[in-house]
C-alpha positions as CSV (number, residue, x, y, z in Angstrom):
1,X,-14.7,-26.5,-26.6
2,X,-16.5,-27.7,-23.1
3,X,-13.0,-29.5,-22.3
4,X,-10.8,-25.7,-23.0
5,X,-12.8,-24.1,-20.7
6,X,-13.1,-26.7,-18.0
7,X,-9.2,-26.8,-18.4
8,X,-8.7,-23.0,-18.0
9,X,-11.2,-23.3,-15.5
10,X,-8.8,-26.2,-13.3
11,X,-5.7,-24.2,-14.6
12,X,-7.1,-20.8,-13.2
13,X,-8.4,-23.0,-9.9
14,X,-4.6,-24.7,-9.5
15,X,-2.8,-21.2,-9.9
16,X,-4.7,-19.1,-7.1
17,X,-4.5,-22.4,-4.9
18,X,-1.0,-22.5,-5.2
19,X,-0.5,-18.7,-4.8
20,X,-2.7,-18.7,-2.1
21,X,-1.2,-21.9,0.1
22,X,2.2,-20.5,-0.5
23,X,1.8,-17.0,1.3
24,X,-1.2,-18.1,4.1
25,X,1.5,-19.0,6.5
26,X,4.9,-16.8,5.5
27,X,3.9,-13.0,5.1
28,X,6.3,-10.4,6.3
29,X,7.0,-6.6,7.0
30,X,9.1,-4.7,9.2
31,X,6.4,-2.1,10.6
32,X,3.5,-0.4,8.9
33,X,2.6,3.5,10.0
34,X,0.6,6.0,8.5
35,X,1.5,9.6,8.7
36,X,5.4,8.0,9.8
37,X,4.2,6.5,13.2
38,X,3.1,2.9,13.8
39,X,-0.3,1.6,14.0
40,X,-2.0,-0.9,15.8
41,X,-5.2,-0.5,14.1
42,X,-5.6,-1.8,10.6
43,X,-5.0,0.9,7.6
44,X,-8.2,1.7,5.4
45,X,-8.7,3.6,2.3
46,X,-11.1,4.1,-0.6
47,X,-9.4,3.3,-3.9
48,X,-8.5,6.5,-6.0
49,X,-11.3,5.7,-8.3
50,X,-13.8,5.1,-5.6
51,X,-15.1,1.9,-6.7
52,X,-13.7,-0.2,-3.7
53,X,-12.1,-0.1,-0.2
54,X,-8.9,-1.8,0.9
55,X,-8.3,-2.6,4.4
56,X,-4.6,-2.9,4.8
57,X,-3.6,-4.9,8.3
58,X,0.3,-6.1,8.5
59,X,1.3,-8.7,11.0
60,X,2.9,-8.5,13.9
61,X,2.9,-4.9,14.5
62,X,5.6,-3.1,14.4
63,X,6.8,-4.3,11.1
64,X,10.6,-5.2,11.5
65,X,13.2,-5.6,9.1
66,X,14.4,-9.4,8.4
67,X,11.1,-10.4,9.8
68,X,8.2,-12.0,8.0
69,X,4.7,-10.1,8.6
70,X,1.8,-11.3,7.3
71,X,0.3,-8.5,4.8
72,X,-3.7,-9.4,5.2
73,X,-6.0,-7.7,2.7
74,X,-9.1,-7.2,2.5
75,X,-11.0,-5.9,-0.8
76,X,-14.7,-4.2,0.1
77,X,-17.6,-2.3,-1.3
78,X,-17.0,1.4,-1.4
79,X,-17.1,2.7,1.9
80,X,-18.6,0.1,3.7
81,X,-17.7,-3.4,5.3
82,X,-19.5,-5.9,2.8
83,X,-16.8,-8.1,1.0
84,X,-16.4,-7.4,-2.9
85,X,-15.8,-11.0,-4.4
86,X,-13.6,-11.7,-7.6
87,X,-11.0,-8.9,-7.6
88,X,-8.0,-8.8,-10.1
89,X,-5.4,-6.9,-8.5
90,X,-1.8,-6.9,-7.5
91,X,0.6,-5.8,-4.8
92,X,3.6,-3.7,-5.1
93,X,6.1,-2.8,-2.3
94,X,8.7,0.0,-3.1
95,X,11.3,2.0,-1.1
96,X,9.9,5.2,-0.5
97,X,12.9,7.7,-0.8
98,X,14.0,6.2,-4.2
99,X,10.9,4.7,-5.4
100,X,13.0,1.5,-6.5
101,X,10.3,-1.3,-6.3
102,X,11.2,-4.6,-4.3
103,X,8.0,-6.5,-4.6
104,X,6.0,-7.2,-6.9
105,X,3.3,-10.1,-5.7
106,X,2.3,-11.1,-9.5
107,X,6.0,-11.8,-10.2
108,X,5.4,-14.7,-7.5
109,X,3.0,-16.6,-10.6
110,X,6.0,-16.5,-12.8
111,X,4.0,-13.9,-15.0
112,X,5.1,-10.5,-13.6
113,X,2.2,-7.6,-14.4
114,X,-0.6,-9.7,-15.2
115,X,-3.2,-9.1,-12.4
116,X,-3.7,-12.0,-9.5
117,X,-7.3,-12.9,-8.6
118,X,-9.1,-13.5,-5.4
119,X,-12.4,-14.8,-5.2
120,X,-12.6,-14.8,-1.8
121,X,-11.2,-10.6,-1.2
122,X,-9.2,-12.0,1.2
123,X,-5.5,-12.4,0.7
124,X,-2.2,-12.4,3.1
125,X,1.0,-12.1,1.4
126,X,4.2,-12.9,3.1
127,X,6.9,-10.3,2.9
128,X,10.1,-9.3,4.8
129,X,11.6,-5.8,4.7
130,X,15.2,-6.0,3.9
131,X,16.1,-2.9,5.8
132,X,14.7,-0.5,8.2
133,X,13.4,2.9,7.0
134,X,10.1,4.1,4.7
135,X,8.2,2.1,2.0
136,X,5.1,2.3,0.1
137,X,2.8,-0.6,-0.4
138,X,0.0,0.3,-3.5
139,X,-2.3,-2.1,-4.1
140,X,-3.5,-1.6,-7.8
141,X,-7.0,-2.6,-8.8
142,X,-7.6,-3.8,-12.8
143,X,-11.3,-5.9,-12.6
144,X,-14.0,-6.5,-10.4
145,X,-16.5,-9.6,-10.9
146,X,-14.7,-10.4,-14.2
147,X,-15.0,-6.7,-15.7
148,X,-11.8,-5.3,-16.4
149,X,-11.8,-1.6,-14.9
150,X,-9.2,1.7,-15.5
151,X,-6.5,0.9,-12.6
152,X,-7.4,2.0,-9.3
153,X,-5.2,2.1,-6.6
154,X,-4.1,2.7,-2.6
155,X,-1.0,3.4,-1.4
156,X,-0.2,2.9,2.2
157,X,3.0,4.4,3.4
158,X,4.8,1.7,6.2
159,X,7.6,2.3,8.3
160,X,10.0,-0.7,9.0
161,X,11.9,-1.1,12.1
């Protein structure tokens, strides 16, 4: 039984290094604005739920399309600065007028909808933005420090140049 769990354990370990060495270096996205103007300050929100808050900081800045931005975030107590660790969650970019969902980070694992984890609550995701105009990027929420929790999400609402 000690050798299963060690081997999920180094299974677990492999997967999030993986994930996480693929998308340090590439993230992309065409231009990131709240309220439908850019933004040179990093977006923040409290979860819908209350139970964390997301920083949300894209890079460079303005996002443009058929460039790769670097989307950095950052997974906090409620309302305050202090870093949450272990944080099941995933990342899901749509187009905004149609709602039509282009990204989807868990699909990257090879298991679309099951949750990614960060220990760390640190993550940057590479993305580019196939086209210019309005998207959404919601971050849903599914367990903290191993305990599964009802969803909770933030939506940030980018615009791509």
């Amino acid at each position: 039984m000690k050798f299963l769990s060690i081997g999920v354990t180094l299974t677990a370990a492999i997967v999030v290094t993986l994930f996480a060495a693929s998308t340090i270096d590439t993230v992309s996205i065409a231009g990131l604005a709240q309220n439908a103007s850019n933004s040179s300050s990093p977006l923040t929100r409290l979860t819908d739920g209350g139970s964390l808050t997301i920083k949300l900081e894209p890079s460079p800045i303005p996002i443009k399309s058929n460039q790769q931005t670097q989307l950095k975030v950052s997974f906090f107590k409620p309302n305050t600065e202090e870093i949450q660790p272990h944080i099941d969650y995933d990342m899901i970019i749509s187009e905004a007028g149609t709602n039509k969902t282009i990204f989807q980070a868990s699909n990257l694992t090879g298991q679309a909808g099951i949750p990614l984890h960060t220990a760390e609550s640190i993550v940057t995701i590479p993305f580019t933005f196939p086209t210019k105009g309005e998207y959404t990027i919601e971050i849903p929420v599914y367990g903290i420090l191993f305990n599964p929790i009802a969803p909770e999400s933030v939506t940030f609402a980018t615009h791509v140049e």
